[in-house]
N, CA, C and O atoms as a DFTB+ gen file, in Angstrom:
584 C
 N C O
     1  1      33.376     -68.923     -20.972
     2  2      31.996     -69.321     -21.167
     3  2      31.862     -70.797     -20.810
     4  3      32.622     -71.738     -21.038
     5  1      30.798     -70.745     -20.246
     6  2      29.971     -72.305     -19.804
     7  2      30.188     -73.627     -20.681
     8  3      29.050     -73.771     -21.128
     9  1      30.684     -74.317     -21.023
    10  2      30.747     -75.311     -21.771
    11  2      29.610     -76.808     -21.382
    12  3      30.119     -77.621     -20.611
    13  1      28.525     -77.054     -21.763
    14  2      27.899     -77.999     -20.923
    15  2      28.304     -79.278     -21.716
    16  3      28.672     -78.857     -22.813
    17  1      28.411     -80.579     -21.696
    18  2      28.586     -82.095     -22.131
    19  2      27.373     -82.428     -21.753
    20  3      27.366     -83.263     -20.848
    21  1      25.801     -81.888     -22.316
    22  2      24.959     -82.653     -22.405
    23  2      24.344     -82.912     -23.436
    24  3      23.342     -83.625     -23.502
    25  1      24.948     -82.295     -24.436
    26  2      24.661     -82.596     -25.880
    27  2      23.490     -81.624     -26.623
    28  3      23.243     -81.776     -27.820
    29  1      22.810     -80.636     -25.819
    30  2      21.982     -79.545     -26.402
    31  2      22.887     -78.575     -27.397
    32  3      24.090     -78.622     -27.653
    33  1      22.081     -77.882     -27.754
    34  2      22.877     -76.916     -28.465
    35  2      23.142     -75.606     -27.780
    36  3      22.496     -75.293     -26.780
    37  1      24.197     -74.729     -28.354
    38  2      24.773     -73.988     -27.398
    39  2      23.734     -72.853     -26.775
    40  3      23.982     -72.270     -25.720
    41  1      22.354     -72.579     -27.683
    42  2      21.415     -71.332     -27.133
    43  2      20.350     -72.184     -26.626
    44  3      19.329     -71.550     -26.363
    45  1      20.297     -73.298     -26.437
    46  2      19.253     -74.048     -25.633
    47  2      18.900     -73.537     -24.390
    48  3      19.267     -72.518     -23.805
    49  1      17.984     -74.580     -24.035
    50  2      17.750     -73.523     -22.488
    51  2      17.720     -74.577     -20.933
    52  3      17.019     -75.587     -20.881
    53  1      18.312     -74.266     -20.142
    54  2      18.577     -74.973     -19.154
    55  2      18.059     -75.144     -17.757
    56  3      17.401     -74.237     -17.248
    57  1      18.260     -76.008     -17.251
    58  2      17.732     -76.289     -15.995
    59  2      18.410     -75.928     -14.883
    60  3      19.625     -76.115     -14.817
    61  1      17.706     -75.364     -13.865
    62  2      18.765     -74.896     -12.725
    63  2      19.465     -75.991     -12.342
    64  3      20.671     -75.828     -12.158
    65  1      18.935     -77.222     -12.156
    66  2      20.391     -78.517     -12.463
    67  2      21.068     -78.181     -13.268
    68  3      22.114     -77.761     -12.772
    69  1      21.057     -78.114     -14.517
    70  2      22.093     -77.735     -15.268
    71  2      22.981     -77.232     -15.148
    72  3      24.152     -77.610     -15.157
    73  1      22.501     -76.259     -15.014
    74  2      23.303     -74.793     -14.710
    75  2      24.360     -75.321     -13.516
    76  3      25.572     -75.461     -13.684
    77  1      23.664     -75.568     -12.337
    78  2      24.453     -76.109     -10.862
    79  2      25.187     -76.912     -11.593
    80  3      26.182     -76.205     -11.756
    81  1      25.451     -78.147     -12.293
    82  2      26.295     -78.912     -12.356
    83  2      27.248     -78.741     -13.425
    84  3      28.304     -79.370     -13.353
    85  1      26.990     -77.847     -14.579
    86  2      28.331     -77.323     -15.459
    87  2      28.872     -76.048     -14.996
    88  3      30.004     -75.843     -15.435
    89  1      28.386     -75.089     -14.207
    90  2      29.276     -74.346     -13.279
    91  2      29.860     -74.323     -11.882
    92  3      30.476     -73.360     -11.427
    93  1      29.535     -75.869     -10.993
    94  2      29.900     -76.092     -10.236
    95  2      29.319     -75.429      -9.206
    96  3      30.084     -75.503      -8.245
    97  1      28.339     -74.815      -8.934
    98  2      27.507     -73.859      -7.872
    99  2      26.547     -74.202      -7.400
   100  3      25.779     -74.045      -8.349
   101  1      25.957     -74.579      -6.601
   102  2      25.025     -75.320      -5.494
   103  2      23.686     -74.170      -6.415
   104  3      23.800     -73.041      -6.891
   105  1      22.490     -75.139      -6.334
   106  2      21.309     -74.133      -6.704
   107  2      20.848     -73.748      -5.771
   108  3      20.397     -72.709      -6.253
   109  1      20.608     -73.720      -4.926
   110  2      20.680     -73.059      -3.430
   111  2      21.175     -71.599      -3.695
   112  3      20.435     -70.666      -3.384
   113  1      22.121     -71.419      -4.131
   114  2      22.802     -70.479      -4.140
   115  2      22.590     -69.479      -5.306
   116  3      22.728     -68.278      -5.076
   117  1      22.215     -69.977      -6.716
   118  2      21.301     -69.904      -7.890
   119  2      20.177     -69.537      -7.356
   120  3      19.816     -68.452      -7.812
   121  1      19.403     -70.014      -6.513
   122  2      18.040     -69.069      -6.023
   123  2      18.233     -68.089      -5.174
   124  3      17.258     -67.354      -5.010
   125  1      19.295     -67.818      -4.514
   126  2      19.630     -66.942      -3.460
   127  2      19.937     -65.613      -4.498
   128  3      19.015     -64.799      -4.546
   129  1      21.275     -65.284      -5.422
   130  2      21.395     -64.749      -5.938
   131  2      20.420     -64.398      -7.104
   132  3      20.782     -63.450      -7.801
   133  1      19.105     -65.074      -7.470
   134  2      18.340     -64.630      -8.552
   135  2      17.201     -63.168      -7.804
   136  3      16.525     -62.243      -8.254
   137  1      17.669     -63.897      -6.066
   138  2      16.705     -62.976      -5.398
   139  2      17.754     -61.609      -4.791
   140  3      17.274     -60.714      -4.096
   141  1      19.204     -61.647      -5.184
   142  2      19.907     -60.358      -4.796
   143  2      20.548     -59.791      -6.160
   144  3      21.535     -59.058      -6.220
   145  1      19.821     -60.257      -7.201
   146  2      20.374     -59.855      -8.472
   147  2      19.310     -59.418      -9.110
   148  3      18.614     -60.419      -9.279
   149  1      18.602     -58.195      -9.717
   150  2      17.305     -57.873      -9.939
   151  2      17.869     -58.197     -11.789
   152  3      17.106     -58.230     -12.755
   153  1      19.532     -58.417     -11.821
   154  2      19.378     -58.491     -13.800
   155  2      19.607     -59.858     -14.035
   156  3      20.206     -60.267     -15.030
   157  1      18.991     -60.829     -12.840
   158  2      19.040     -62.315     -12.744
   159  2      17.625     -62.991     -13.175
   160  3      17.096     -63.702     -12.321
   161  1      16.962     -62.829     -14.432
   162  2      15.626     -63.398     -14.011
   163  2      15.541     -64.066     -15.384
   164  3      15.351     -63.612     -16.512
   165  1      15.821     -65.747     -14.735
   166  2      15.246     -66.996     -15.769
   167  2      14.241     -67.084     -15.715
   168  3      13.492     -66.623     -14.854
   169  1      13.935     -67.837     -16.833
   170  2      12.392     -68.299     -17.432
   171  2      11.790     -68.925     -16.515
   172  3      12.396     -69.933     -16.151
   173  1      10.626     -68.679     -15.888
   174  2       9.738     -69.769     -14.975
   175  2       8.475     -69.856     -15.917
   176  3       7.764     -69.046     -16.512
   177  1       8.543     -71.434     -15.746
   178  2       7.286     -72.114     -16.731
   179  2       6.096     -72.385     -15.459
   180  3       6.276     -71.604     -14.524
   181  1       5.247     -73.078     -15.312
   182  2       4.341     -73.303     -14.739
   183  2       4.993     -74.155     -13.603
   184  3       5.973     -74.792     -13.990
   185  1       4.677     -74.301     -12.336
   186  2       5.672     -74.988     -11.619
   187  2       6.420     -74.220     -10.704
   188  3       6.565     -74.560      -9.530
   189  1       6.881     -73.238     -11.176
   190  2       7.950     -72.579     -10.877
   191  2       9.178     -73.041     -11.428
   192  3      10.269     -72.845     -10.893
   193  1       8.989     -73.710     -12.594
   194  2      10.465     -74.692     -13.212
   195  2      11.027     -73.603     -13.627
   196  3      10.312     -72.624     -13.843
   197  1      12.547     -73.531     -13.845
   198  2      13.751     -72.515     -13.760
   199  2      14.289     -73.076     -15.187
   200  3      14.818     -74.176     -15.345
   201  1      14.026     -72.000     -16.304
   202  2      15.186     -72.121     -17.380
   203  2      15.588     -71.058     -17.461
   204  3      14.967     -69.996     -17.411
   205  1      17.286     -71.358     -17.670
   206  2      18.453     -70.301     -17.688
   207  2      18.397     -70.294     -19.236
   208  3      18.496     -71.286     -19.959
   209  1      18.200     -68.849     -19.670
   210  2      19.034     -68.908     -21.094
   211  2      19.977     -68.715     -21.119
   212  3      20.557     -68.377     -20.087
   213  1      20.987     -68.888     -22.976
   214  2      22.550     -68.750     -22.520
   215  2      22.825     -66.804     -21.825
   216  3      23.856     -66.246     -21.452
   217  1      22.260     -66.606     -21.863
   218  2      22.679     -64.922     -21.420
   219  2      22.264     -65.152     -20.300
   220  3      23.210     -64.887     -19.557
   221  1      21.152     -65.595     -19.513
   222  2      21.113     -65.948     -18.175
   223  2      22.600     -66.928     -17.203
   224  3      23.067     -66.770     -16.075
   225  1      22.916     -67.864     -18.281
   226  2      24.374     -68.466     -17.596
   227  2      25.488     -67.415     -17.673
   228  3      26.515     -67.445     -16.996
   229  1      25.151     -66.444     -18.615
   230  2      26.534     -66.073     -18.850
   231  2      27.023     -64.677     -17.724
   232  3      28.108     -64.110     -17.600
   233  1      25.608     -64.450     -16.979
   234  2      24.759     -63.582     -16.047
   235  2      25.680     -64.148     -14.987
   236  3      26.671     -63.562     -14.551
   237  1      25.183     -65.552     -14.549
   238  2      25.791     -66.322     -13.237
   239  2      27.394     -66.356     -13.548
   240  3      28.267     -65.919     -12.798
   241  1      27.562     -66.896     -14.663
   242  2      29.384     -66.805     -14.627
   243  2      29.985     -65.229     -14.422
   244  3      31.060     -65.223     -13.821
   245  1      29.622     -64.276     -14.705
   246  2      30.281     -63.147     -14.397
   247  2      29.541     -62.620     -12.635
   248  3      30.154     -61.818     -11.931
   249  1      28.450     -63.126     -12.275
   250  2      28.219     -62.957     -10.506
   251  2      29.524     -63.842     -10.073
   252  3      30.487     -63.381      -9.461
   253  1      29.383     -65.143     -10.487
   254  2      30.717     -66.099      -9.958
   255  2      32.160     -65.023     -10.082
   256  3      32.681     -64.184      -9.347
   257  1      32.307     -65.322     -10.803
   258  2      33.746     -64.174     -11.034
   259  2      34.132     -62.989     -10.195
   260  3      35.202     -62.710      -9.655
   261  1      32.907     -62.330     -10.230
   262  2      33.054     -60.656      -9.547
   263  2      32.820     -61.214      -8.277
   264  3      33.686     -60.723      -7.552
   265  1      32.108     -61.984      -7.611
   266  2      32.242     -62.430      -5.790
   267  2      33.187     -63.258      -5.610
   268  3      33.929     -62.981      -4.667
   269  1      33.457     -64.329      -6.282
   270  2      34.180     -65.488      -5.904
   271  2      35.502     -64.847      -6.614
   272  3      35.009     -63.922      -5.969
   273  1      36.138     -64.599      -6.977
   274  2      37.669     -64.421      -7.916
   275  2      38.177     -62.748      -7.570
   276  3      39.274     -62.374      -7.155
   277  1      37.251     -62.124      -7.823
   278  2      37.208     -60.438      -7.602
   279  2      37.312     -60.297      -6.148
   280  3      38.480     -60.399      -5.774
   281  1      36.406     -60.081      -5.140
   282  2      35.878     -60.258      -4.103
   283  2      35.315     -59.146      -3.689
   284  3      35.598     -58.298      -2.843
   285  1      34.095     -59.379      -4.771
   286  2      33.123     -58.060      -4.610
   287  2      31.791     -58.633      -3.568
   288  3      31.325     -59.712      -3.204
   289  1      31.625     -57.683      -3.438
   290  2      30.259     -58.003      -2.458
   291  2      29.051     -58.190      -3.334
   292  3      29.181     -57.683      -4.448
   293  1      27.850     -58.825      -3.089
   294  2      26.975     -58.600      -3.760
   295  2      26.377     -57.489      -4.466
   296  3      26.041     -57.603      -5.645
   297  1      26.235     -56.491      -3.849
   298  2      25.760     -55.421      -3.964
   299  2      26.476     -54.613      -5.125
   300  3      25.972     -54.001      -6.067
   301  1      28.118     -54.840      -4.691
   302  2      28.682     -54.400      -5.546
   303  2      29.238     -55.157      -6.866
   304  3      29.743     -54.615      -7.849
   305  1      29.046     -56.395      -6.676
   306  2      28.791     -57.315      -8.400
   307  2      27.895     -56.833      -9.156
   308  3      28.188     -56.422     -10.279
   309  1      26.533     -56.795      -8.636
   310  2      25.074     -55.819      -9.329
   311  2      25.863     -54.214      -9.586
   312  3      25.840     -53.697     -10.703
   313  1      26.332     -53.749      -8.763
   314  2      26.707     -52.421      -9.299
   315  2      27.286     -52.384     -10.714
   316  3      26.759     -51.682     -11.577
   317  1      28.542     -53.255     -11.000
   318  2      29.656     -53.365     -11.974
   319  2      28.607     -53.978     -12.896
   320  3      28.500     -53.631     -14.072
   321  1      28.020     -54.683     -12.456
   322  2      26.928     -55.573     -13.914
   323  2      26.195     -54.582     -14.382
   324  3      25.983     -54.471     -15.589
   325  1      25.694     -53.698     -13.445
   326  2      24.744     -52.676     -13.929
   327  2      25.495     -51.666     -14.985
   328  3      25.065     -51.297     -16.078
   329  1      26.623     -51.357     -14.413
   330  2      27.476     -50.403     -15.239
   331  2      28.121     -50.430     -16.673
   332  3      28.593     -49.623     -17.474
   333  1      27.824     -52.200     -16.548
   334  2      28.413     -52.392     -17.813
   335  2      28.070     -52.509     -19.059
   336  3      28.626     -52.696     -20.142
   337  1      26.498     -52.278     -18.444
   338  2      25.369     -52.552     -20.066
   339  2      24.349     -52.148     -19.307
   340  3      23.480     -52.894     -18.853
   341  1      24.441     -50.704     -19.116
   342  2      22.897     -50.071     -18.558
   343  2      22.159     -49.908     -20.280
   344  3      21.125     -49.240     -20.249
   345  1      22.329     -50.127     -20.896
   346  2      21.694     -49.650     -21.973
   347  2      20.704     -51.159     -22.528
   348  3      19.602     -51.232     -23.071
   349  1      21.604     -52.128     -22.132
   350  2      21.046     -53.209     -22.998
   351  2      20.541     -53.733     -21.829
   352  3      19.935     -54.789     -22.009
   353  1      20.607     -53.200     -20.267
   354  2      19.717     -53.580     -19.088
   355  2      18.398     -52.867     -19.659
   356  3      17.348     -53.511     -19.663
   357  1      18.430     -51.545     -20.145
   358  2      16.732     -50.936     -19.993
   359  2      16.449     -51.931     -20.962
   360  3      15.538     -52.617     -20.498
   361  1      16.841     -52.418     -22.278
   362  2      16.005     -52.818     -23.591
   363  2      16.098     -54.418     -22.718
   364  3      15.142     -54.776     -23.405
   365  1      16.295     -55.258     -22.126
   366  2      15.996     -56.490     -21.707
   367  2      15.152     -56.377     -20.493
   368  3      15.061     -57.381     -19.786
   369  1      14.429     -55.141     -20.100
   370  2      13.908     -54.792     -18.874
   371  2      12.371     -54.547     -20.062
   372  3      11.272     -55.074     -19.888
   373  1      12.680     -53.800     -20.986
   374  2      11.509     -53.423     -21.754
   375  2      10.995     -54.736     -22.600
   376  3       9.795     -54.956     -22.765
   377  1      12.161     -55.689     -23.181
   378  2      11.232     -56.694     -23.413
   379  2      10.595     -57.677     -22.229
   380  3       9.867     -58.625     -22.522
   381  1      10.863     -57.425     -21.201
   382  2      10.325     -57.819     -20.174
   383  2       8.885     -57.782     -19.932
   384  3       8.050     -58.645     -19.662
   385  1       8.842     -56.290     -20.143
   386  2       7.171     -55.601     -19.516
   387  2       6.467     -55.891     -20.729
   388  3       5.287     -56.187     -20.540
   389  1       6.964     -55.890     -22.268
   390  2       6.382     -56.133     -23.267
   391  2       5.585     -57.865     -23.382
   392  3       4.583     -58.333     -23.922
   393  1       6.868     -58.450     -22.417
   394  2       5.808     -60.112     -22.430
   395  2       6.985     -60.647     -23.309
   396  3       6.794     -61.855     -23.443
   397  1       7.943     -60.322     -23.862
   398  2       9.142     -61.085     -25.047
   399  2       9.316     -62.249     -24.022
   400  3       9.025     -62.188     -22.827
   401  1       9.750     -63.138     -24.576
   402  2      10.184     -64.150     -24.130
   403  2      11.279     -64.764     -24.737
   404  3      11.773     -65.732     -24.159
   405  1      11.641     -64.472     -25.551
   406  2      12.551     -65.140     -26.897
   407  2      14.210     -65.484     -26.082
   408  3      14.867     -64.745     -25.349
   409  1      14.437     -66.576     -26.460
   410  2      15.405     -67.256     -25.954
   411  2      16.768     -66.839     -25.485
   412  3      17.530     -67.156     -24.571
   413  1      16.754     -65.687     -26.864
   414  2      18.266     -64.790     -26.594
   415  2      18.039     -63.301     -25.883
   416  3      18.989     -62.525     -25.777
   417  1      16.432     -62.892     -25.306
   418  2      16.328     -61.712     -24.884
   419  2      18.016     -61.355     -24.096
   420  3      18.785     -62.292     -23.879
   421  1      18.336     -60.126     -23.796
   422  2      19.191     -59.769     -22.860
   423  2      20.422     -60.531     -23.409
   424  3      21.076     -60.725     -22.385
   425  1      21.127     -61.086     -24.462
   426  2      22.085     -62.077     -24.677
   427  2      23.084     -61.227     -24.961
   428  3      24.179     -61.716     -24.684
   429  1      23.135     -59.964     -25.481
   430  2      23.630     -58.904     -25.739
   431  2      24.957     -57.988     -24.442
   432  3      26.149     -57.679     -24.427
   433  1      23.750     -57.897     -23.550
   434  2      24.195     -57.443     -22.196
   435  2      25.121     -58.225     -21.375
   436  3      26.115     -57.809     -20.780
   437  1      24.581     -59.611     -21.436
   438  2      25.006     -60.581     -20.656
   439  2      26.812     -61.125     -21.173
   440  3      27.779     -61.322     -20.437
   441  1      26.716     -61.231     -22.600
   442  2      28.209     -61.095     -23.401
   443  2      28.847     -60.002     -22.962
   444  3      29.999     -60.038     -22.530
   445  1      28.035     -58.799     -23.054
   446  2      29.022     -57.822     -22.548
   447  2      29.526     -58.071     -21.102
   448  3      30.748     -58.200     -21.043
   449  1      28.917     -58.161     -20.020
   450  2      29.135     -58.637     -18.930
   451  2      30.232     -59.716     -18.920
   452  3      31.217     -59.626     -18.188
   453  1      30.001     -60.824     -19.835
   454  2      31.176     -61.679     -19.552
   455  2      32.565     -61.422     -20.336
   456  3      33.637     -61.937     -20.018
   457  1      32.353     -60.499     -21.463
   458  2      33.684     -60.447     -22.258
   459  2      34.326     -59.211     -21.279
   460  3      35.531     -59.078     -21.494
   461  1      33.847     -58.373     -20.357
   462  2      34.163     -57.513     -19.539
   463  2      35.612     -57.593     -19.174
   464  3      36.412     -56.659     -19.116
   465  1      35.847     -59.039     -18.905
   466  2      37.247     -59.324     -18.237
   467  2      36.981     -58.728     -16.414
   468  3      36.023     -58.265     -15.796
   469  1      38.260     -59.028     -16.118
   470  2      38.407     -58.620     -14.707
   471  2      38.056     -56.981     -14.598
   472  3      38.491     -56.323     -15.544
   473  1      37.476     -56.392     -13.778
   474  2      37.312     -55.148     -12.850
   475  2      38.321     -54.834     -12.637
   476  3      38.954     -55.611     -11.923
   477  1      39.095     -53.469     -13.143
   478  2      39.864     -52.788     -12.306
   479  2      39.854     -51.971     -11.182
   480  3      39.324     -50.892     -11.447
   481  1      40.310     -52.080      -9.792
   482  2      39.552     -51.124      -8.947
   483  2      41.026     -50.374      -8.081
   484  3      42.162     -50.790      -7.854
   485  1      40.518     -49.485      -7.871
   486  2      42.050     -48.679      -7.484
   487  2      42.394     -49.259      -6.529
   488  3      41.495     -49.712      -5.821
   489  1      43.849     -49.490      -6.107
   490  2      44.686     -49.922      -5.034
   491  2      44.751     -48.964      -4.527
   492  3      44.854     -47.783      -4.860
   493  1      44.644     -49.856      -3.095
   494  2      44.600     -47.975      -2.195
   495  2      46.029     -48.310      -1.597
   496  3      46.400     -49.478      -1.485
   497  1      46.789     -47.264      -1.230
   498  2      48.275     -47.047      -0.689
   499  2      48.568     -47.258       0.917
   500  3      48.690     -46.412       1.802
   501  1      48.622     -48.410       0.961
   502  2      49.377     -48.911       2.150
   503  2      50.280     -48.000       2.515
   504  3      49.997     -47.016       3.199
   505  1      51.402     -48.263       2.089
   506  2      53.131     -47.611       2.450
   507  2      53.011     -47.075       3.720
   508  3      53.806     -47.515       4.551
   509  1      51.653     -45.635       4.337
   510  2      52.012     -44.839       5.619
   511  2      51.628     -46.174       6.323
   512  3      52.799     -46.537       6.432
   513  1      51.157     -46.864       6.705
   514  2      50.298     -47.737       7.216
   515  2      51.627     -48.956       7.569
   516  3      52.025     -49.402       8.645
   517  1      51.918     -49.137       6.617
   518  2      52.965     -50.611       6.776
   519  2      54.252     -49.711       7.610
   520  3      54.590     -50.082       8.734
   521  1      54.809     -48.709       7.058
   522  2      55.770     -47.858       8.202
   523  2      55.406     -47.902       9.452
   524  3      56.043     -48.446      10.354
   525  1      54.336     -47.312       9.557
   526  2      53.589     -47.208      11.250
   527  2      54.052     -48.849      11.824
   528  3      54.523     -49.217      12.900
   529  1      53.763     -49.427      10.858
   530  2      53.463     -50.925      12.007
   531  2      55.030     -51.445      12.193
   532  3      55.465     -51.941      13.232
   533  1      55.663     -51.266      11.172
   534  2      56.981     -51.774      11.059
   535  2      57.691     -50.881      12.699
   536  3      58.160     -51.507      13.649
   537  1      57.575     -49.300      12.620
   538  2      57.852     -48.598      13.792
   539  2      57.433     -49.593      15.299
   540  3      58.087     -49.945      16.281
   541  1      56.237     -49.760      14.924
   542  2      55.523     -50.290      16.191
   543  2      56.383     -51.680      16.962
   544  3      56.715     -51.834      18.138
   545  1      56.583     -52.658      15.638
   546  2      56.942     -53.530      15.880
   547  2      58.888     -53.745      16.501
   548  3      59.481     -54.665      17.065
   549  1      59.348     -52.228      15.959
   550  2      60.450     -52.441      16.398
   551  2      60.721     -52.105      17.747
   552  3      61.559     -52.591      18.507
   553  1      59.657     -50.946      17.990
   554  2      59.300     -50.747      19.818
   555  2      58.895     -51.763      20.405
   556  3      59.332     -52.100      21.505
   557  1      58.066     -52.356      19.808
   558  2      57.640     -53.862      20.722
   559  2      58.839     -54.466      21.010
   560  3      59.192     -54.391      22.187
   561  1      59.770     -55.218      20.015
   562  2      61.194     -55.452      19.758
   563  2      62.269     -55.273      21.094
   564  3      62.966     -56.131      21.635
   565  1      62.164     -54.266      21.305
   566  2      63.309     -53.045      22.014
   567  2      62.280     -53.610      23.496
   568  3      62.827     -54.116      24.476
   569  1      61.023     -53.441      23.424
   570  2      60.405     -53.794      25.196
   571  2      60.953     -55.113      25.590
   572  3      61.698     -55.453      26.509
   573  1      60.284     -55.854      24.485
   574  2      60.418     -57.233      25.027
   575  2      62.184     -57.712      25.526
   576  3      62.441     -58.340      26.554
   577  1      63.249     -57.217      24.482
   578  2      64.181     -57.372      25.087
   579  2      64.975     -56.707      26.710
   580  3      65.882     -57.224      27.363
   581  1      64.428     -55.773      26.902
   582  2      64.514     -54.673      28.047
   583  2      63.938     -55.926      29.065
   584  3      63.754     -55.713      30.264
């Protein structure tokens, strides 16, 4: 979890500066992903000003993780996020349409998302594949000396 040194308290609510500079991620990139992440949506005040709640950071640290560390694709970070709290996605989708606004909406989901840990995803079996090439390479081997 996010640790910020700006002296708020830990469910405060943040600025997409913020956010960019205690997780190290360009906001550039924070607006890019709020628009390929449909369970990405901070507070906009008048302005279009951007507050992250803590379940909104904790949203971006597990996108960070599953693309950058994992090396999931977008599409498929939203998949695994989706999978991991479809339940507490509909009820943070419903206080949505209801108008909630409350600081910790979705904070639920978003923990789950980050206490998730790493994705396990099946290793697929090389072995016929690395034989073939090893074969290949010893024919190459055998030409070049010929």
């Amino acid at each position: 979890m996010a640790e910020f040194d700006d002296g708020k308290d830990d469910g405060a609510l943040r600025t997409i500066g913020e956010v960019s500079e205690g997780l190290g991620i360009k906001p550039h990139v924070l607006r890019y992903w709020e628009q390929q992440f449909t369970l990405l949506k901070p507070l906009k005040r008048s302005g279009g000003r951007r507050y992250y709640r803590p379940a909104d950071v904790a949203m971006v640290e597990a996108i960070n993780r599953l693309v950058h560390e994992e090396g999931y694709t977008l599409k498929g970070a939203e998949a695994v996020l989706r999978s991991s709290g479809a339940s507490d996605l509909d009820r943070r989708q419903e206080d949505r349409r209801m108008g909630d606004r409350r600081a910790d909406g979705g904070e639920v989901f978003a923990r789950r998302a980050a206490d998730a840990g790493p994705v396990e995803s099946p290793k697929p079996d090389y072995s016929e594949t690395i034989a073939k090439l090893k074969g290949l390479r010893a024919r190459l081997a055998k030409a070049i000396e010929a």
